[in-house]
C-alpha positions in Angstrom: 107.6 36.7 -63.2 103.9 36.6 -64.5 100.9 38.4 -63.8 97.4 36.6 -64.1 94.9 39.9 -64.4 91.8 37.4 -64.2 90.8 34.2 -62.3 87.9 32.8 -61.1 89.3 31.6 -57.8 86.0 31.8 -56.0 84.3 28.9 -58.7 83.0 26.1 -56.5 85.6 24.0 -59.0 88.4 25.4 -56.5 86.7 25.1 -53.2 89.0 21.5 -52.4 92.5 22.0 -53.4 92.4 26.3 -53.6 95.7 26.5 -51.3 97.7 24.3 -53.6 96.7 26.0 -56.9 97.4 28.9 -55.1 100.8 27.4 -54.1 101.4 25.9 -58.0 101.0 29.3 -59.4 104.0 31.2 -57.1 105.8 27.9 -58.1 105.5 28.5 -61.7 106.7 31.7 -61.5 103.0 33.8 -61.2 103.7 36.7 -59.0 100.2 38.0 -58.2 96.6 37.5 -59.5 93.4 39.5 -59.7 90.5 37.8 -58.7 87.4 38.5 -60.5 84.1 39.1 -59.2 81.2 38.0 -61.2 78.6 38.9 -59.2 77.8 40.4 -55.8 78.9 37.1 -53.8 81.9 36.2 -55.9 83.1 39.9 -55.1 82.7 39.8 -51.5 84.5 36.1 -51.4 87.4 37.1 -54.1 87.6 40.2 -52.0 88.1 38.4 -48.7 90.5 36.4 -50.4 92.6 39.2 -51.9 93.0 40.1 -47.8 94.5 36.6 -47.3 98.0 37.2 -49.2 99.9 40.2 -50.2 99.9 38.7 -53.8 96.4 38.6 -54.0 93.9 41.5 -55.7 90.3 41.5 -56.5 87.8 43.2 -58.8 84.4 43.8 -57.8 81.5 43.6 -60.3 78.6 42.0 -61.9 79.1 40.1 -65.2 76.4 40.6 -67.9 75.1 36.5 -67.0 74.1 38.2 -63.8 72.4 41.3 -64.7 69.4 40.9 -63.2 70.7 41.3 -59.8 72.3 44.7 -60.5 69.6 47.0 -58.2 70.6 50.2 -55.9 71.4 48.3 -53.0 73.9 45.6 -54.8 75.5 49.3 -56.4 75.8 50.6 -53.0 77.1 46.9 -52.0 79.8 46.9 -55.0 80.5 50.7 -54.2 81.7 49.8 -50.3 83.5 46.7 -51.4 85.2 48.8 -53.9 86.9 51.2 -51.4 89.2 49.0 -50.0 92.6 48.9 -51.5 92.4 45.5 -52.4 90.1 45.7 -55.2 91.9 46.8 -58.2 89.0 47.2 -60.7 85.5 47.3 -60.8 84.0 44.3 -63.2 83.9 42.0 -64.4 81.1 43.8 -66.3 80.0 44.1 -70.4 77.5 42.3 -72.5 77.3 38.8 -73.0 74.8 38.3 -76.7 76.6 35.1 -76.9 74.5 33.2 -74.2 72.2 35.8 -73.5 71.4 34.2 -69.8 69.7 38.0 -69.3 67.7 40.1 -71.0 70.0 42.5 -73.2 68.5 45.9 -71.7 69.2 44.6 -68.1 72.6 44.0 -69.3 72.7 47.5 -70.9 71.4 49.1 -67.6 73.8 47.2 -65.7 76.6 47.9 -67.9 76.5 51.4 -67.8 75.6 51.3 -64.0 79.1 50.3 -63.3 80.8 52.4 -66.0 79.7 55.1 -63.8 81.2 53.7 -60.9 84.7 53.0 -62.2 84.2 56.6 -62.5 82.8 57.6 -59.2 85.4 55.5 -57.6 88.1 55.9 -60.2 89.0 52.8 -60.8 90.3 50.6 -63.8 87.0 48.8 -65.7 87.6 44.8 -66.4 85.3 44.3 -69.4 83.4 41.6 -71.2 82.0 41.3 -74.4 80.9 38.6 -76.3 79.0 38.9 -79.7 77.7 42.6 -78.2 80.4 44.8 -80.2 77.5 46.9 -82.1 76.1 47.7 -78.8 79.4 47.5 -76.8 81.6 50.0 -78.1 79.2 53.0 -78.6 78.3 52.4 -74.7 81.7 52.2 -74.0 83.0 55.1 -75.9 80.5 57.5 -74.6 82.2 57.5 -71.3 85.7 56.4 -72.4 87.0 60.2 -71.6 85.8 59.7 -68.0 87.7 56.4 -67.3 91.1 55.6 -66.0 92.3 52.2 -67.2 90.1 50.0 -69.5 90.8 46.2 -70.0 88.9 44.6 -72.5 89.3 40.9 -70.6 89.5 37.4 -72.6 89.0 39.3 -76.3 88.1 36.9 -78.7 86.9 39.5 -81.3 87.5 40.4 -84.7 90.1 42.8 -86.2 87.1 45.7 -86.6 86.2 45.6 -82.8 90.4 44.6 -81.5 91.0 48.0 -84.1 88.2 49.8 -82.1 89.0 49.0 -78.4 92.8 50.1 -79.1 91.8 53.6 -80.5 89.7 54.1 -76.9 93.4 53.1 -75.4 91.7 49.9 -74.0 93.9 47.1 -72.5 93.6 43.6 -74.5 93.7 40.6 -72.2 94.6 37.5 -73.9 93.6 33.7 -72.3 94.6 30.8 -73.5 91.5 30.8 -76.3 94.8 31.5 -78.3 96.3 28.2 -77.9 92.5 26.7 -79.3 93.6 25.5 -82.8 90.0 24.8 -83.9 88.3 28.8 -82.1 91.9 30.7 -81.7 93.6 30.4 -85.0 92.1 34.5 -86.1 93.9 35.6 -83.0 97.4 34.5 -84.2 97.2 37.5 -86.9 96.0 39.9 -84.9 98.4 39.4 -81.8 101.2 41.1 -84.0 98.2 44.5 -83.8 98.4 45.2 -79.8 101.1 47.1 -78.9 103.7 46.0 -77.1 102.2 48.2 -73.6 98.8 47.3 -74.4 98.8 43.2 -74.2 98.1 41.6 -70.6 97.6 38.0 -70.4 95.3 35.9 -68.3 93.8 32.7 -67.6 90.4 33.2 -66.8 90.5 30.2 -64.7 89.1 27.2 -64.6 87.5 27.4 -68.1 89.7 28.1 -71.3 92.9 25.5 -70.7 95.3 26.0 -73.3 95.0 23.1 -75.2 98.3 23.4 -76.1 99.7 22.3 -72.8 101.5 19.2 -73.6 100.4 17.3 -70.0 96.7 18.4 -69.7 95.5 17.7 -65.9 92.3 14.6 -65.9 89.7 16.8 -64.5 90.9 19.7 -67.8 90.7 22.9 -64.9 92.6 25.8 -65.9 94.3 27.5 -63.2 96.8 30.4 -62.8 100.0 27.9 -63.1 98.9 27.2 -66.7 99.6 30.9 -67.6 103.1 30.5 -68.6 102.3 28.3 -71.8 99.7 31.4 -72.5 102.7 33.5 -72.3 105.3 30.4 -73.9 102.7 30.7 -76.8 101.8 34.3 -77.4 105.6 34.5 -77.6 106.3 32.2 -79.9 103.3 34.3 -82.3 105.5 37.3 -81.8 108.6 35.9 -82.6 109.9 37.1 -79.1 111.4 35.5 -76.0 108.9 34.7 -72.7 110.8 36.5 -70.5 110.5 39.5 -72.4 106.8 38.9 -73.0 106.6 38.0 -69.3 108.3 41.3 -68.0 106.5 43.6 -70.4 102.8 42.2 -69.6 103.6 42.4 -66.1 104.9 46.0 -66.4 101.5 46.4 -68.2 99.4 44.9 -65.5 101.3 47.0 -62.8 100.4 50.0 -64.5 97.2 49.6 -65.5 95.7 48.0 -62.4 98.3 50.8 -59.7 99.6 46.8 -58.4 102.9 47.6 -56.2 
């Protein structure tokens, strides 16, 4: 049984068919899933979703795209959203230099806002980065001592900043940007480098399909039933068997997100 630690189920992409890729991911074997909240709606919906199945968590958070909206009153909103037992990790929060849909010292201020509410409320961080390590990782580390359980979601990064995130202790979550011959190929030398209780996988659905799937759907959504060739792949890179990868991410994702 699998573990997807991050999916987008609240993107208007699912709004049609949401029971039945709800239904295809049990049926291939994915045991629970952590919804991510991106920004102050998509936390209050994946949290109201969460409450509609005991498989179901949610995070709550603001991603660095949505910056700008990270004032008092959404804190306070994120904060009270936050103490139900449900949500499992405040995020998805970072920096995002890649797109840079906000200006980086709203991102910044936001960033660290939240940091010090996975503290306040001591709960797990779900983290993104993306071409913001410089800035990124001193952030990070200056309240790394403060934190319980970090995951550094859908890394794409380099050895220098996979190197770094695993001396804070940091989670690595893994999509299906590995299966991605022409962006994932640098990944496939440094999955050997996470230890064996640091690696979660994920499918940040609907973007980042593996493109390794052999039968890709027409409309080319990812969804949480795709994560097993995530797994069937990152397995085959460590020369080990799914269901040991399978069990031992999903041991991970227990313990670092408290999932019963």
């Amino acid at each position: 049984m699998l573990i997807d630690i991050g999916a987008n189920l609240t993107h208007e992409s699912f709004a049609d068919d949401l029971k039945e890729v709800i239904d295809r991911a049990h049926q291939a074997t994915v045991e629970s899933l952590i919804i991510t909240g991106a920004s102050i709606d998509s936390s209050v919906d994946a949290l109201q979703l969460a409450r509609s199945q005991d498989h179901l968590f949610s995070t709550v958070g603001i991603h660095p795209h949505h910056a700008a909206e990270c004032s008092e009153q959404v804190l306070e909103q994120l904060k009270s959203l936050a103490e139900d037992s449900k949500v499992r990790a405040i995020g998805e929060t970072g920096l995002d230099y890649f797109r840079d849909f906000c200006p980086r010292d709203r991102q910044r201020d936001a960033f660290e806002a939240q940091l010090q509410l996975a503290i306040e409320m001591n709960l797990p961080l779900f983290l993104h980065e993306r071409d913001a390590f410089k800035d990124f990782a001193p952030i990070l580390r200056s309240y790394r001592d403060k934190l319980d359980s970090v995951v550094v979601h859908c890394f794409t990064g380099d050895r220098t900043a996979l190197q770094t995130y695993l001396d804070m202790d940091c989670y690595i979550g893994i999509t299906g940007w590995v299966c991605d011959e022409r962006r994932g190929q640098h990944l496939h030398d440094l999955i050997e480098l996470i230890p064996a209780d640091r690696l979660l996988l994920e499918t940040d659905a609907p973007y980042l399909i593996p493109r390794s799937l052999k039968e890709k759907p027409k409309n080319r959504r990812c969804e949480p039933a795709h994560l097993p060739e995530i797994c069937r792949f990152v397995a085959m890179l460590l020369n080990t068997s799914f269901e040991q990868l399978a069990n031992q991410t999903s041991r991970n994702a227990r313990t670092c997100f408290n999932l019963p």
